[in-house]
ZADRENGU-310161 format. One record per residue (C-alpha): x negated, y negated, z; residue number from 1. Coordinates in Angstrom, 3 decimals. Each point is the difference from the previous one (the first is absolute). Layout:
<nodes>
<node u="X" v="Y" w="Z" i="NUM"/>
...
</nodes>
This chain:
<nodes>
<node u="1.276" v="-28.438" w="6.113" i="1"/>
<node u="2.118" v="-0.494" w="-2.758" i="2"/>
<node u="-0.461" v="-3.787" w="-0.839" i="3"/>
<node u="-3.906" v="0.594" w="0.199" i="4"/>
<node u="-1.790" v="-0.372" w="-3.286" i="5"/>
<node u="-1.450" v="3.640" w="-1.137" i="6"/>
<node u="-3.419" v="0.559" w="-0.924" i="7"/>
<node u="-1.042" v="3.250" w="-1.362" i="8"/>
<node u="-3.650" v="1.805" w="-0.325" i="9"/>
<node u="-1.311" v="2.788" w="-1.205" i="10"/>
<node u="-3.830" v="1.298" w="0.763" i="11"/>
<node u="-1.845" v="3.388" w="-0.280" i="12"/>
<node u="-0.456" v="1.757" w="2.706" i="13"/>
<node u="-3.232" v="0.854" w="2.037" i="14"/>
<node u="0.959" v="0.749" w="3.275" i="15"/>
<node u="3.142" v="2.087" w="0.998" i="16"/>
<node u="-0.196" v="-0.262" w="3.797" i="17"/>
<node u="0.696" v="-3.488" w="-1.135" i="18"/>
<node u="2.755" v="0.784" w="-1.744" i="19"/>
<node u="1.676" v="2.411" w="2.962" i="20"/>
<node u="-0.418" v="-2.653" w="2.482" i="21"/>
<node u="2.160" v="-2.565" w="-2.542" i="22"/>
<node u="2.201" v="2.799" w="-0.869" i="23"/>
<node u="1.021" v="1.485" w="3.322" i="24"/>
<node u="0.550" v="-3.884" w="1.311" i="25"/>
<node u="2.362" v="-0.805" w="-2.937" i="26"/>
<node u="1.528" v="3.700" w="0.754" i="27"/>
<node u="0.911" v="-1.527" w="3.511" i="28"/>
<node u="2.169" v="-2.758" w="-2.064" i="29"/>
<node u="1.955" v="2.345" w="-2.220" i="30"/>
<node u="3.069" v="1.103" w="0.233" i="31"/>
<node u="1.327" v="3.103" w="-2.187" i="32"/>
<node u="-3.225" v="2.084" w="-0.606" i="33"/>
<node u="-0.290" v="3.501" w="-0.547" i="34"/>
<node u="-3.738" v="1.938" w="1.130" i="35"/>
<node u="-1.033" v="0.006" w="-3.887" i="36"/>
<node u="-0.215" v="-3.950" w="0.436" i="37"/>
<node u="-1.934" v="0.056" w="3.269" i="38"/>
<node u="-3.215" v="-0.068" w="0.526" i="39"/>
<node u="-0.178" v="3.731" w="1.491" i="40"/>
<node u="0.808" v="0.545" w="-3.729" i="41"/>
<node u="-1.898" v="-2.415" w="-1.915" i="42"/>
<node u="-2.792" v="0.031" w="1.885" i="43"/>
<node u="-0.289" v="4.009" w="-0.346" i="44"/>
<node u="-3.652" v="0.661" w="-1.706" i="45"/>
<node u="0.519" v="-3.496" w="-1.386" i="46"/>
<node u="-3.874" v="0.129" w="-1.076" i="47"/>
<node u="0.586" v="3.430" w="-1.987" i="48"/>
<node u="3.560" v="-0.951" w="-1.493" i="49"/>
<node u="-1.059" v="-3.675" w="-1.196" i="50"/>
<node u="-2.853" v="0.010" w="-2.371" i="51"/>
<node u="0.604" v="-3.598" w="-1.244" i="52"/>
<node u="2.433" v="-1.768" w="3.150" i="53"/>
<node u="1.516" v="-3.204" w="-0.702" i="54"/>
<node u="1.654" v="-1.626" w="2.936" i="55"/>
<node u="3.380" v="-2.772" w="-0.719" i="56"/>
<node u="1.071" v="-2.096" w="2.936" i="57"/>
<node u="2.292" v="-3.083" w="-0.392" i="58"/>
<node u="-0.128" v="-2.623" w="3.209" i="59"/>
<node u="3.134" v="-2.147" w="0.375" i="60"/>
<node u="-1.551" v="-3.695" w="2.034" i="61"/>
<node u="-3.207" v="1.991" w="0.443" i="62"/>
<node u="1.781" v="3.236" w="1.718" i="63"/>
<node u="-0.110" v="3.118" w="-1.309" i="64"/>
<node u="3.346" v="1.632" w="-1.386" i="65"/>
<node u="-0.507" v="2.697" w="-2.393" i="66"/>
<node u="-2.659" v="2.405" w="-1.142" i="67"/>
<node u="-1.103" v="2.681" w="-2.575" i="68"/>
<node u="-2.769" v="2.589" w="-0.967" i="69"/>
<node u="-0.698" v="0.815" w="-3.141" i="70"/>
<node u="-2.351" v="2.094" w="-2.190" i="71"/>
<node u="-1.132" v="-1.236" w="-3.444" i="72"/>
<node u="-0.672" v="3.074" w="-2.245" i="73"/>
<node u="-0.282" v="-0.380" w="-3.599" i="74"/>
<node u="1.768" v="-3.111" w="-0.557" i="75"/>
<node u="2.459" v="0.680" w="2.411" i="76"/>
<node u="0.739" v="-1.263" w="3.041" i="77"/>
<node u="1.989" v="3.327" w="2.328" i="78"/>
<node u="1.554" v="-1.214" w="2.985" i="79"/>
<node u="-0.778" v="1.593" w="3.498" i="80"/>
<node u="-1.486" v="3.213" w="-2.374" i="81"/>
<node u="-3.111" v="0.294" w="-1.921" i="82"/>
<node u="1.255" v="0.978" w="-3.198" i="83"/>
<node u="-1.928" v="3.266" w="-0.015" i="84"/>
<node u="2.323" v="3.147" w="0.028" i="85"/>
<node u="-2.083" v="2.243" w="2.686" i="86"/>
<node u="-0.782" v="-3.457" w="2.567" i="87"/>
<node u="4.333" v="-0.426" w="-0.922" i="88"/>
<node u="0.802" v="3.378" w="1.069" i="89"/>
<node u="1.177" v="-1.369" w="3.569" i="90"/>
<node u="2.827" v="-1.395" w="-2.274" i="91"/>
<node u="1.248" v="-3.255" w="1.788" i="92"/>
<node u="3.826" v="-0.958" w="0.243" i="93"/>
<node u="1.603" v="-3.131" w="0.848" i="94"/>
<node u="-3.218" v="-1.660" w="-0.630" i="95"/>
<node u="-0.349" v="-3.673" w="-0.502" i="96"/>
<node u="-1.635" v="-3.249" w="1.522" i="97"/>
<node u="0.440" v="-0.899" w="3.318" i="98"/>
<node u="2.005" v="-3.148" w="1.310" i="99"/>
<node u="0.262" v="-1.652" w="3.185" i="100"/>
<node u="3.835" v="-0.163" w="0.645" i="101"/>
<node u="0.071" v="-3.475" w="-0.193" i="102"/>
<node u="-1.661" v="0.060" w="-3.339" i="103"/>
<node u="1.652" v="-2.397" w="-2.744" i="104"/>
<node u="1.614" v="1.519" w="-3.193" i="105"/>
<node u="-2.952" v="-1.666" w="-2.085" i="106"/>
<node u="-2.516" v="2.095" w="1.886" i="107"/>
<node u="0.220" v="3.165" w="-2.363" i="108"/>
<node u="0.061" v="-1.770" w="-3.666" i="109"/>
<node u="-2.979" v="-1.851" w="1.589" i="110"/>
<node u="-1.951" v="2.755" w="1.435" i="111"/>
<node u="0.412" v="1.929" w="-3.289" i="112"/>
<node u="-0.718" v="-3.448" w="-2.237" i="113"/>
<node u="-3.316" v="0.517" w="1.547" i="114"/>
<node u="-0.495" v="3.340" w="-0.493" i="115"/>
<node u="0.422" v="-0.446" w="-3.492" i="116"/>
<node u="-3.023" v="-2.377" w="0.169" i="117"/>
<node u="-2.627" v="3.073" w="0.823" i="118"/>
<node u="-2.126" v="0.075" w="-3.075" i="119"/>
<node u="0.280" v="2.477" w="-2.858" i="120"/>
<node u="3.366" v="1.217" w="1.320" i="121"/>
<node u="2.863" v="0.855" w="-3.013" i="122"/>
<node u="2.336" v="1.576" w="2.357" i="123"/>
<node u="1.749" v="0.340" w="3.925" i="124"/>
<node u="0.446" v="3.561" w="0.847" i="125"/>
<node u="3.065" v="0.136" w="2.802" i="126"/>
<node u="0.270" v="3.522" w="1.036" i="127"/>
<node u="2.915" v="1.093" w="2.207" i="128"/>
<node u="1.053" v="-3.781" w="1.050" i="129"/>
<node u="4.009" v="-0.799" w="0.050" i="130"/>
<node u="1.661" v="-1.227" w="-3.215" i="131"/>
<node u="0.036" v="-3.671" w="0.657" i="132"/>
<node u="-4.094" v="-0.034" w="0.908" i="133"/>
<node u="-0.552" v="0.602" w="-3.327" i="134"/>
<node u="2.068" v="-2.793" w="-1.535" i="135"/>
<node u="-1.868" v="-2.659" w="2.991" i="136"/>
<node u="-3.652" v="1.339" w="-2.149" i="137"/>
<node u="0.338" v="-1.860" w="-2.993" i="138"/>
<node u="-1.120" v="1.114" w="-3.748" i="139"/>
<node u="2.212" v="2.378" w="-1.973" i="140"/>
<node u="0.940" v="3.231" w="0.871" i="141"/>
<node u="-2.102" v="3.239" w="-1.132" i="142"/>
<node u="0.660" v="3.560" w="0.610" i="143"/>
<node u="2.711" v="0.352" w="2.549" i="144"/>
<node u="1.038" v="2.933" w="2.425" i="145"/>
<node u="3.119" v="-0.041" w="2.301" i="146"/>
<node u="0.030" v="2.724" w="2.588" i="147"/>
<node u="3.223" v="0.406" w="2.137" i="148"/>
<node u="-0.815" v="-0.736" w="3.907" i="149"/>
<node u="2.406" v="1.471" w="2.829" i="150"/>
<node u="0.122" v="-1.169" w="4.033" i="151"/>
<node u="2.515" v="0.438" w="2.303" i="152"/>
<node u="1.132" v="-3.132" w="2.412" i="153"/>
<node u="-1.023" v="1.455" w="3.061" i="154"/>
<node u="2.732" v="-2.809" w="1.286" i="155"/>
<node u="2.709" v="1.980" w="-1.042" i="156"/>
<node u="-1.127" v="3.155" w="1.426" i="157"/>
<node u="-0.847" v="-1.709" w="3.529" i="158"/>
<node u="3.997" v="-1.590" w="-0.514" i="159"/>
<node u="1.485" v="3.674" w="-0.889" i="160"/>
<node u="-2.107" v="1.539" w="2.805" i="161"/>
<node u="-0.966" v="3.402" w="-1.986" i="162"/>
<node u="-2.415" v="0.583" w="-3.321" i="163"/>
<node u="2.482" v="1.486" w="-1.518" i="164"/>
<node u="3.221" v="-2.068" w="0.323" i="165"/>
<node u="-1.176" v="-1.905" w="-3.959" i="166"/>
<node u="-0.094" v="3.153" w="-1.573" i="167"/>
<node u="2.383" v="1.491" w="-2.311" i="168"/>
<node u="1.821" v="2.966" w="1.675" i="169"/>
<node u="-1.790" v="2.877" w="-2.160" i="170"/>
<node u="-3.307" v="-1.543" w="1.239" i="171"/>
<node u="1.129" v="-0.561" w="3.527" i="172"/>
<node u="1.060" v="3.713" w="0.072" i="173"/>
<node u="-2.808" v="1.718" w="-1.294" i="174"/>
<node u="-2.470" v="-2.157" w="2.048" i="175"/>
<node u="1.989" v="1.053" w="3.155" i="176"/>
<node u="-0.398" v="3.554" w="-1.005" i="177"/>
<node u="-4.047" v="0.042" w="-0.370" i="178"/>
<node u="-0.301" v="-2.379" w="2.842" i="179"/>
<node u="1.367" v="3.266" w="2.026" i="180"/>
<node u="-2.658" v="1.804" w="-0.844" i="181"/>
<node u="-2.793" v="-2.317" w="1.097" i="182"/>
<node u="1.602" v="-0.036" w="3.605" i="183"/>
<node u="3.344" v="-2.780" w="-0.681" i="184"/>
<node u="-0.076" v="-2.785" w="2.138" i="185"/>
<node u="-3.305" v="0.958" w="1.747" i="186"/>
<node u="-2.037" v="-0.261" w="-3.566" i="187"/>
<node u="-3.065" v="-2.063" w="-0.270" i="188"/>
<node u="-2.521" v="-0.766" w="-1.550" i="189"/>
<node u="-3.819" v="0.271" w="1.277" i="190"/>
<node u="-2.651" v="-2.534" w="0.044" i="191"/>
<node u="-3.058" v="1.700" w="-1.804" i="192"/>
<node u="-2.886" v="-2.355" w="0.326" i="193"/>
<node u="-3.548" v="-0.380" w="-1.380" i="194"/>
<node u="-1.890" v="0.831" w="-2.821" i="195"/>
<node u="0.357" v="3.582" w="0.737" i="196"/>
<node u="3.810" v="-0.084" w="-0.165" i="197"/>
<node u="-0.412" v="-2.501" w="-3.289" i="198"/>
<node u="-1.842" v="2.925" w="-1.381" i="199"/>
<node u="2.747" v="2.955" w="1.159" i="200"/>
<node u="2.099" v="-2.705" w="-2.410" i="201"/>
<node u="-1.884" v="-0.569" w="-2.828" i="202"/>
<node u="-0.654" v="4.093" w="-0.466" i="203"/>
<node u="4.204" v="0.958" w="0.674" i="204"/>
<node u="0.816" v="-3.461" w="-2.680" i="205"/>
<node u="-2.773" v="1.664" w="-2.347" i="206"/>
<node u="1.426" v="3.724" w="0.147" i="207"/>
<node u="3.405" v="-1.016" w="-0.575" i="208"/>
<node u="-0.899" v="-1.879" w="-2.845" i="209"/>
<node u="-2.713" v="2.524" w="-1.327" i="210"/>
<node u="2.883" v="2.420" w="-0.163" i="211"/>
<node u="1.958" v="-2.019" w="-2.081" i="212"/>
<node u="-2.769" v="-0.670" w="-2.733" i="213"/>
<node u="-0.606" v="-2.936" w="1.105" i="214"/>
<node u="-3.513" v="-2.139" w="1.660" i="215"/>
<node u="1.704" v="-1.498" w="2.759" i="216"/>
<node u="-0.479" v="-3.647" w="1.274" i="217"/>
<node u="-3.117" v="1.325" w="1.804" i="218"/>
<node u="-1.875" v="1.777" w="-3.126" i="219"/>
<node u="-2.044" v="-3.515" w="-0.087" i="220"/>
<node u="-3.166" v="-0.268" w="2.592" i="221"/>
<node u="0.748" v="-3.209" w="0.394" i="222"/>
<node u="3.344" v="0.099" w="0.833" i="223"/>
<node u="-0.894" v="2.240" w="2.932" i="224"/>
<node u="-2.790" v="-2.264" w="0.991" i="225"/>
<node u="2.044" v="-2.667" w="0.194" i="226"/>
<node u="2.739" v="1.186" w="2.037" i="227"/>
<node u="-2.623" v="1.146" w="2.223" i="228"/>
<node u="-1.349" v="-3.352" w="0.429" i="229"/>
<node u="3.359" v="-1.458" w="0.071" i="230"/>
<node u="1.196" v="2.505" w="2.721" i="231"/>
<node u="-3.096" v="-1.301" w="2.322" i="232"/>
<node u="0.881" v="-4.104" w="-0.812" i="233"/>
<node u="3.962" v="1.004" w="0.849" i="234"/>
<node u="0.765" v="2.716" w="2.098" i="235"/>
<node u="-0.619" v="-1.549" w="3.541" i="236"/>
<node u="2.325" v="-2.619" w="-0.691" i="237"/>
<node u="2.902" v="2.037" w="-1.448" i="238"/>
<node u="-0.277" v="-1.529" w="-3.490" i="239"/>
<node u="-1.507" v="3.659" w="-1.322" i="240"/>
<node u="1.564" v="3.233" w="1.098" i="241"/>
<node u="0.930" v="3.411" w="-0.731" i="242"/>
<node u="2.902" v="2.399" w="1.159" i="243"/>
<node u="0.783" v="3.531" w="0.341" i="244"/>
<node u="2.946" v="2.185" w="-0.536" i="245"/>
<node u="-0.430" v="2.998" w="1.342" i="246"/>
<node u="2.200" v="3.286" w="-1.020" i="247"/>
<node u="2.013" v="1.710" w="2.385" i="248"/>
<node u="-2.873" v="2.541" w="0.811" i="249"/>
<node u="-2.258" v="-2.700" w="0.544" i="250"/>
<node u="-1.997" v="-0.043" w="-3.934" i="251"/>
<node u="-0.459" v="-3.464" w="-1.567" i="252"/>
<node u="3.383" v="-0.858" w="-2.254" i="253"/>
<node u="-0.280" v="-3.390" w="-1.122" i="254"/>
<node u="-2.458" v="-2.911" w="0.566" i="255"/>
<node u="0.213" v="-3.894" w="-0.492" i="256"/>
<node u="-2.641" v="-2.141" w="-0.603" i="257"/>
<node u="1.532" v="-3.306" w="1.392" i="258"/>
<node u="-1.122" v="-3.977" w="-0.572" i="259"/>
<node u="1.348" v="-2.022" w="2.630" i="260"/>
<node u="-0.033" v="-4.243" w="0.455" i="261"/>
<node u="2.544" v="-2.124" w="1.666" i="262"/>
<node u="3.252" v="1.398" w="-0.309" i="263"/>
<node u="-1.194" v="1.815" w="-3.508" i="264"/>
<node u="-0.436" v="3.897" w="-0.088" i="265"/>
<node u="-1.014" v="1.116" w="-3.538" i="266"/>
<node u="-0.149" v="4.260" w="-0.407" i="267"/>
<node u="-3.253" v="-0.347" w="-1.912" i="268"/>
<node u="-0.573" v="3.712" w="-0.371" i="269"/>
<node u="1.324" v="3.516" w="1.011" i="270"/>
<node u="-0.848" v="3.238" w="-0.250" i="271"/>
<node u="2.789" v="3.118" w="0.207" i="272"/>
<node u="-1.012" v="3.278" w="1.382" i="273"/>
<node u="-0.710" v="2.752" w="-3.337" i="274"/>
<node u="1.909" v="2.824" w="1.906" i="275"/>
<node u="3.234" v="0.867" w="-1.597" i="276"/>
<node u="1.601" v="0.741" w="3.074" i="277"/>
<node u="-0.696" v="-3.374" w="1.430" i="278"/>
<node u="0.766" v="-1.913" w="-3.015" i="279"/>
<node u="3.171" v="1.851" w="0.054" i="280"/>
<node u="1.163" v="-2.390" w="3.361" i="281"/>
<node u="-0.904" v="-3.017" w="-1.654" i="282"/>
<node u="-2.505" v="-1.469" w="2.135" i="283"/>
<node u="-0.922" v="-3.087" w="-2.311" i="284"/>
<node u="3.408" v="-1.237" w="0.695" i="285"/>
<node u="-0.056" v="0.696" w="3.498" i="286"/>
<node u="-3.157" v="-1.604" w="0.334" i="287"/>
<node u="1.067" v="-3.209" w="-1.734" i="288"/>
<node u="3.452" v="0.100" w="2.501" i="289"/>
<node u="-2.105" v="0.579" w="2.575" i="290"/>
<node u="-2.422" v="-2.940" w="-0.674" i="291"/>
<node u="3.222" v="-2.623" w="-1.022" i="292"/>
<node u="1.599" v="0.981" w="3.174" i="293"/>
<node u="-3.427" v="-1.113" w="2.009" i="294"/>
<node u="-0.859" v="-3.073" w="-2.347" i="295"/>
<node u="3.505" v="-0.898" w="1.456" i="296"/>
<node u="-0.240" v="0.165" w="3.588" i="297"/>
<node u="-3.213" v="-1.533" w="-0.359" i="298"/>
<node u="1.822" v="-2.792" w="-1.220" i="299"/>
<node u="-1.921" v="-0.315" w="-3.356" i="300"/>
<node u="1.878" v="-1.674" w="-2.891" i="301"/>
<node u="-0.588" v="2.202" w="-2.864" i="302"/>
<node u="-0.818" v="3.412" w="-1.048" i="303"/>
<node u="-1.669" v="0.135" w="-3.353" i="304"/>
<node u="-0.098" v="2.490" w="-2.255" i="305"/>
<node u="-2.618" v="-1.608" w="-2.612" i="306"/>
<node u="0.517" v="0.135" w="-3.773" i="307"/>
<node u="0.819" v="2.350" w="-2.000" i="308"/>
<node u="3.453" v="2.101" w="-1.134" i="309"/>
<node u="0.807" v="3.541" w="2.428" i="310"/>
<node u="3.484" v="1.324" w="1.032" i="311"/>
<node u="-1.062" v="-0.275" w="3.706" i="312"/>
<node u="-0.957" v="-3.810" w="0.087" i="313"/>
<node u="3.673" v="-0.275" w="-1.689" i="314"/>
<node u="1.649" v="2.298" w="2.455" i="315"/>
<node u="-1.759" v="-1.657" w="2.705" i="316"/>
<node u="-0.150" v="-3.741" w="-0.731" i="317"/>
<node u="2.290" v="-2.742" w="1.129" i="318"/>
<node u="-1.195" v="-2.184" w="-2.998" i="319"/>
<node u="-2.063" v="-0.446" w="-3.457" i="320"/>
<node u="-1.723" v="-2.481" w="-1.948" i="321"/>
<node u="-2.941" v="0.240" w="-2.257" i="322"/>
<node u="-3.764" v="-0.657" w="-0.214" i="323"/>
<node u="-1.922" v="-1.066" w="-3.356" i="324"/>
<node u="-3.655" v="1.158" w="-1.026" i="325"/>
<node u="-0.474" v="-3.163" w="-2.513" i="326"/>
<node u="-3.526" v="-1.884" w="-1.995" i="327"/>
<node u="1.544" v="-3.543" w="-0.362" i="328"/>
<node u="-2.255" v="-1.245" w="-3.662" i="329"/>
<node u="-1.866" v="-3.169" w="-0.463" i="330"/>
<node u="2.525" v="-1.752" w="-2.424" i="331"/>
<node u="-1.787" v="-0.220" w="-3.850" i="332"/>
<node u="-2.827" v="2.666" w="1.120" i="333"/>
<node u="0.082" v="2.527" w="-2.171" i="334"/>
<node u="0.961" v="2.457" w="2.651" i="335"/>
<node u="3.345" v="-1.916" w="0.168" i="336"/>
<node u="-0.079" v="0.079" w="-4.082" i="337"/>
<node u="-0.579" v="3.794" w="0.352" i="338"/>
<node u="3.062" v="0.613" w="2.267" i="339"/>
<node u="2.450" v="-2.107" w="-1.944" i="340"/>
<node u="-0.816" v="2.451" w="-3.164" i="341"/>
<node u="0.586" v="3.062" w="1.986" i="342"/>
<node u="3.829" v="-1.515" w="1.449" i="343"/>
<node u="0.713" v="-1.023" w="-3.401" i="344"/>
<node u="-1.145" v="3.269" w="-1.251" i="345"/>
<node u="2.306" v="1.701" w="2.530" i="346"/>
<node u="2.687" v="-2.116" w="-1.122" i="347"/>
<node u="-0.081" v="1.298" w="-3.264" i="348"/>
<node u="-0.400" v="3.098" w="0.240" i="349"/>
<node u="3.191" v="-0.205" w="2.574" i="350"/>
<node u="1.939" v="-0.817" w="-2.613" i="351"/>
</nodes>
């Protein structure tokens, strides 16, 4: 595929069963995905999510290498979101096109070349897509967020044959201690299944939050109706599921909301137990040991703790890197005018 000239196109679109079937074939070509790129993702209340789709492919000799949805709101064009905060709320990470393995390096500046070409748009909005994505878009940069990302090489822990063998000692210690307490080496963690355990979830993730002052991730209706609907398109083939951590008297600890393709596990969500006595063994913890250890035997290449700075993901993780939350600015609009002010401002006033 690589010495095949590249043609690029970009059309509205009308019909998303369309779109799935050309999706979920490319899917079968890729290579390094993660669920929020599938189509189980994607596709989830497409209709609802998408007010004004726009739908980039780029052929290489007439076959099909890369792909991208987009939403044009406003003069901007959002990648895989629809630039609206409550239809966002989902909150997608390690977003981006999607690329037959054998897709050339032009691919990407093409595919985005093209999505620059959708009319009225001033600005690409690239929301939780890895660093480099965002140079491959083109125009200059906008408003930019890093947020820290932590995994652990599931590899290593297969290699060391125990969860716990990266740790530092402190953390290796104290995680042996409240693993005693939810039985030792006979702990598990229970498959809860079906909308009725998705809603045992949402309610324990909402009190603990509640308590806290906080909304929680599940305050939205929307957010709730789409995990719902997401749940039905991905539990029966593993990609959506939750777990259980049960106290030693047999009460709900700790839950994990889990995302699961190819060898990628991403903890989407979890939701810790409000009783002081139970929080007291540290059942999030346990639950993510618990969950590493399984991802492992499974023989899964990743466990991913999303975006986002917490003690535990550092405690827990293997490795880091970064996702950005970027607009990339039609060069000369005045958007881009706008933005240069405002660093040049800050640059002042730094000094």
């Amino acid at each position: 595929m690589h010495e095949l000239p590249l043609e690029a196109a970009v059309e509205r679109v009308t019909d998303f069963d369309a779109v799935g079937r050309l999706w979920q074939s490319l899917q079968q070509e890729a290579s390094g995905l993660t669920l929020f790129r599938s189509w189980t993702w994607v596709g989830c209340l497409a209709e609802e999510r998408f007010d004004d789709p726009w739908l980039v492919t780029v052929t290489a000799g007439g076959r099909l290498c890369a792909a991208a949805l987009f939403n044009r709101r406003r003069g901007t064009l959002c990648l895989g979101e629809s630039g609206e905060s409550e239809r966002d709320s989902p909150f997608v990470e390690h977003n981006g096109p999607i690329l037959a393995a054998d897709a050339p390096s032009a691919a990407l500046p093409a595919l985005f070349a093209a999505a620059w070409r959708v009319a009225g748009i001033r600005r690409l909005r690239l929301g939780g897509v890895a660093p480099d994505l965002a140079g491959e878009a083109g125009g200059a940069p906008g408003e930019t967020l890093l947020r820290p990302l932590f995994w652990v090489d599931l590899a290593r822990v297969r290699q060391a044959g125990d969860a716990l063998a990266h740790l530092s000692a402190n953390t290796r210690a104290q995680l042996r201690r409240a693993l005693k307490a939810f039985g030792g080496e006979a702990a598990r963690l229970e498959p809860a299944a079906g909308e009725e355990a998705l809603g045992r979830f949402i309610a324990a993730h909402q009190a603990w939050w509640r308590a806290r002052g906080q909304p929680g991730a599940f305050a939205n209706p929307f957010m709730r109706r789409f995990h719902a609907e997401l749940l039905a398109r991905g539990e029966a083939s593993g990609e959506v599921s939750l777990r259980l951590l049960r106290g030693p008297d047999g009460r709900p600890a700790a839950w994990l909301y889990l995302l699961r393709y190819g060898g990628h596990i991403a903890a989407y969500q979890s939701a810790l137990s409000c009783d002081e006595d139970l929080l007291r063994l540290k059942p999030g913890l346990v639950a993510h040991l618990l969950a590493i250890a399984e991802a492992a035997a499974e023989g899964a290449a990743c466990y991913d703790f999303l975006a986002g700075e917490a003690r535990y993901k550092r405690s827990l993780a293997t490795h880091e890197g970064a996702l950005v939350w970027t607009d990339r600015l039609k060069p000369a609009s005045p958007d881009h005018l706008v933005a240069w002010l405002r660093r040049f401002a800050r640059r002042l006033l730094a000094r």
